[in-house]
DONULO-336227 format. One line per field, with one value per residue: residue number from 1; residue in one letter; z, y, x of N, C-alpha, C in turn. Coordinates in Angstrom, 1 decimal. Example, Ala and Ser with C-alpha at 12.3 -4.5 7.8 and 13.67 -1.06 7.14 Angstrom:
<gudos>
i = (1; 2)
aa = (a; s)
nc3 = (7.8; 7.1)
nc2 = (-5.7; -2.2)
nc1 = (13.2; 12.8)
cac3 = (7.8; 7.1)
cac2 = (-4.5; -1.1)
cac1 = (12.3; 13.7)
cc3 = (7.8; 7.9)
cc2 = (-3.3; 0.0)
cc1 = (13.2; 12.9)
</gudos>
This chain:
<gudos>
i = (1; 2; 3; 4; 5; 6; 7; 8; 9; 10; 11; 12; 13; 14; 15; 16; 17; 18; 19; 20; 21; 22; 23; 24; 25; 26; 27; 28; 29; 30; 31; 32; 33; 34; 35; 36; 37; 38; 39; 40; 41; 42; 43; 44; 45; 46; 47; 48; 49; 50; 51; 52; 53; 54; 55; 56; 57; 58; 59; 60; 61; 62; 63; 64; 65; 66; 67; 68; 69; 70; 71; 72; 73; 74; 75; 76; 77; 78; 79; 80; 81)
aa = (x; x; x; x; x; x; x; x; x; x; x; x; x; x; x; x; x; x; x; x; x; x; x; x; x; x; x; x; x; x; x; x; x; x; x; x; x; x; x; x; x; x; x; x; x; x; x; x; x; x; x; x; x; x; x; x; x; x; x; x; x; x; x; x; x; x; x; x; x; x; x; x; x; x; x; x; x; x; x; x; x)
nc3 = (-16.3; -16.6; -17.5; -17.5; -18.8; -20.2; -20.3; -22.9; -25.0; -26.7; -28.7; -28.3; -25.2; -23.8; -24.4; -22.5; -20.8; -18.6; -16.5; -18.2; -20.0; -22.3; -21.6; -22.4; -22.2; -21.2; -23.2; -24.8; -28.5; -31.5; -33.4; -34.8; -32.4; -31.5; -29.4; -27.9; -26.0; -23.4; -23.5; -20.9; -20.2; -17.1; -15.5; -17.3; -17.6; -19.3; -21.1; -23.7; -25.4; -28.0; -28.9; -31.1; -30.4; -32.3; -31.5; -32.1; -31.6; -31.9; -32.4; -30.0; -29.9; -30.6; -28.3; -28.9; -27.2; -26.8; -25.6; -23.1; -23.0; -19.9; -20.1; -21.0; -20.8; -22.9; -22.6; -20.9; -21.3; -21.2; -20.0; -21.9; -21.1)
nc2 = (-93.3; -90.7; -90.5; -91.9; -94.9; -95.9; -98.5; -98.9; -100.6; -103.9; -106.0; -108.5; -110.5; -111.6; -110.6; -107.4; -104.7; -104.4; -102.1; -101.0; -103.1; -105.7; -108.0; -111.9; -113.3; -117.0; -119.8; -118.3; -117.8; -118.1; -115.9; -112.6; -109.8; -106.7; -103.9; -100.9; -98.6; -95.6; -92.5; -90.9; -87.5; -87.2; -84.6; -82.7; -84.0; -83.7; -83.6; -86.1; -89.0; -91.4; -95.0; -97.8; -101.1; -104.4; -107.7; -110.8; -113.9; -117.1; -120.8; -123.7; -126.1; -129.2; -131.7; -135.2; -138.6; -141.8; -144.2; -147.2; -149.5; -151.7; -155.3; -158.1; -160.1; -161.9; -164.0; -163.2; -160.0; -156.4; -153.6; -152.0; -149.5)
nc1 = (85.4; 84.5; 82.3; 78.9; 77.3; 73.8; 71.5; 69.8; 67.7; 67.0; 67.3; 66.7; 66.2; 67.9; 70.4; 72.5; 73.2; 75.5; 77.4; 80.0; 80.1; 78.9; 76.3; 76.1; 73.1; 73.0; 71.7; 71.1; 69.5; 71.8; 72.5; 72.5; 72.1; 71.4; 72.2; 71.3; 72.8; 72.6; 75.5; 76.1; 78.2; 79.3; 80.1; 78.8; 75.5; 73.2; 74.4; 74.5; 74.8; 73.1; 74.2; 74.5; 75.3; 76.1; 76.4; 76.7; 75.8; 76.8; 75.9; 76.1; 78.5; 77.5; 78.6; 78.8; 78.9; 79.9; 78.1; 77.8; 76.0; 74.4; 74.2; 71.7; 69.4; 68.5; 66.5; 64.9; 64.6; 65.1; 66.0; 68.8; 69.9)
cac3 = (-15.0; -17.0; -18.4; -17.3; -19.8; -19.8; -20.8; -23.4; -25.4; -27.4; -29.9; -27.8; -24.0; -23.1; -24.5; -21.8; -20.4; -17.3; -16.8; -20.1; -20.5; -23.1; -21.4; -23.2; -21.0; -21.1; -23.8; -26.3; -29.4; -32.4; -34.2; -34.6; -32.1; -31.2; -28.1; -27.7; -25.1; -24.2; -22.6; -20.8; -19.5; -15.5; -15.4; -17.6; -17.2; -19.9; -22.7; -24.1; -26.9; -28.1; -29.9; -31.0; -30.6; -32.5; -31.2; -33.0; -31.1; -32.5; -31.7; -29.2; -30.5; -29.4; -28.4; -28.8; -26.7; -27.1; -24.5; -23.1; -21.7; -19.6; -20.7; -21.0; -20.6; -24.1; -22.1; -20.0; -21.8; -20.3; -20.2; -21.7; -20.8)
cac2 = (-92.6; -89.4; -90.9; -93.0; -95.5; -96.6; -99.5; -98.1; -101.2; -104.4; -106.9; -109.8; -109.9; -112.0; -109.4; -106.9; -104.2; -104.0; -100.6; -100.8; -104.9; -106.4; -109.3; -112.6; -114.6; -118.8; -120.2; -117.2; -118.6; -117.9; -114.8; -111.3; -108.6; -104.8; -103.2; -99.6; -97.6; -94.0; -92.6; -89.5; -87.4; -86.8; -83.3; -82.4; -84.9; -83.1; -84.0; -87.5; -89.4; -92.6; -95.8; -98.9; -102.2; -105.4; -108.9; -112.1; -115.2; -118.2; -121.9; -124.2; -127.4; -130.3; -133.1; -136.8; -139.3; -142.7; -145.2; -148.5; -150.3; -153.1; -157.1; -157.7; -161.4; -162.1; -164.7; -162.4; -158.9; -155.5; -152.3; -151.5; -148.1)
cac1 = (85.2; 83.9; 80.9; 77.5; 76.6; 72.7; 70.9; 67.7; 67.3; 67.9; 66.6; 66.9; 65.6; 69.2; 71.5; 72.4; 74.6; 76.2; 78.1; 80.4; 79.5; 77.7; 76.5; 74.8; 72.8; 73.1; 70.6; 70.5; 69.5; 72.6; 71.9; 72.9; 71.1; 71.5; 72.2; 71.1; 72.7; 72.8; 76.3; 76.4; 78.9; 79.2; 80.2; 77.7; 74.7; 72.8; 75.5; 74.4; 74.4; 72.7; 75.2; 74.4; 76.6; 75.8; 76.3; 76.6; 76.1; 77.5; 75.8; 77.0; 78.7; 77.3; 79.1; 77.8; 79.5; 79.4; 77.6; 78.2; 74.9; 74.5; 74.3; 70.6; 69.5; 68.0; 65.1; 63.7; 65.1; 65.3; 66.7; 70.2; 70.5)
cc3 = (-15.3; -17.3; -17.4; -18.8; -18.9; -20.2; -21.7; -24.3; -26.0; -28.0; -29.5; -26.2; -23.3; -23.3; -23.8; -21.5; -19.1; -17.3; -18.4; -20.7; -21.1; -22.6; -22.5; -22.6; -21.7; -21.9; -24.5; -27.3; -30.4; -33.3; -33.9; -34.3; -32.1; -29.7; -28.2; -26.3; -25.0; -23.2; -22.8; -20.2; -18.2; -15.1; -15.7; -17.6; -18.4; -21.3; -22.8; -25.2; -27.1; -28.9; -29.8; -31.4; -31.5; -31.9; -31.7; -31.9; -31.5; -32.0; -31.3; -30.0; -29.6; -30.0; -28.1; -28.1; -26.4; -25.8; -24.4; -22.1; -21.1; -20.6; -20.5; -21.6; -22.0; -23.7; -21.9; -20.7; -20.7; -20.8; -20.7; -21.4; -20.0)
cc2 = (-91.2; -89.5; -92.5; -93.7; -96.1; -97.6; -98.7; -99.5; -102.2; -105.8; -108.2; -109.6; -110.3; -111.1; -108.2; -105.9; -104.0; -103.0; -100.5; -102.5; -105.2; -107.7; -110.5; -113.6; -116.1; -118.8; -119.3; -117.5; -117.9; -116.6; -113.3; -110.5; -107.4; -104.7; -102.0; -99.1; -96.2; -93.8; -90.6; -88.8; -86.6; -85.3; -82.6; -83.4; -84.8; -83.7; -85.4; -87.5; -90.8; -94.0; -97.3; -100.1; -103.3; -106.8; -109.9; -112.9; -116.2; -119.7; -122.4; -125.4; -128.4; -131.6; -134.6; -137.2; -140.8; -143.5; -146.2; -148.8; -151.5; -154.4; -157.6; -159.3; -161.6; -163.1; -163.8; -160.7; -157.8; -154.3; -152.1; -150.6; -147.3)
cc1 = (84.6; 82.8; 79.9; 77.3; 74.9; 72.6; 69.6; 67.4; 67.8; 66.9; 66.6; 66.9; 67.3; 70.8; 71.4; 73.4; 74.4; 77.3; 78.4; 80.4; 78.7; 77.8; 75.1; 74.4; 72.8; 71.9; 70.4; 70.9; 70.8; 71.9; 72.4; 71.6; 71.9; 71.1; 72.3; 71.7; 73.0; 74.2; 76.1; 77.7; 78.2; 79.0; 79.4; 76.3; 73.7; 73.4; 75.4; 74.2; 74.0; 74.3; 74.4; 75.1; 75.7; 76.8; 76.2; 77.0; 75.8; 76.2; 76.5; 77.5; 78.2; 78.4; 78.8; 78.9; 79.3; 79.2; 77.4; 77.4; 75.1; 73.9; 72.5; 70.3; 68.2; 66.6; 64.2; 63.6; 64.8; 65.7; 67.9; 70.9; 70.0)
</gudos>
């Protein structure tokens, strides 16, 4: 409540800040970026300083799941899935 934080930059377009939030948007590839922001204080507006956070995002797991096609008339053949 004393201080503005900005947004000034970041090494990945999906890595973001919202007020004091590091957000990481859906689909950003596994890898460590950098988030640059600057935070000032209110009172004085003048009084800032730069910081930079790092971010590591992980890959997703995927999960296989196994599928049960239909019966598929060996004469005429077809689709089973």
């Amino acid at each position: 409540s004393q201080v503005n934080t900005t947004f000034v930059s970041s090494t990945n377009a999906g890595v973001t800040l919202s007020g004091t939030d590091v957000l990481v948007a859906a689909g950003t590839p596994a890898g460590t970026y950098t988030l640059t922001y600057q935070i000032c204080e209110i009172l004085n507006p003048s009084n800032c300083d730069t910081a930079i956070v790092t971010v590591t995002v992980s890959a997703a797991s995927i999960i296989a799941n196994d599928d049960t096609g239909t019966t598929v008339n060996g004469l005429t053949g077809g689709t089973a899935f």
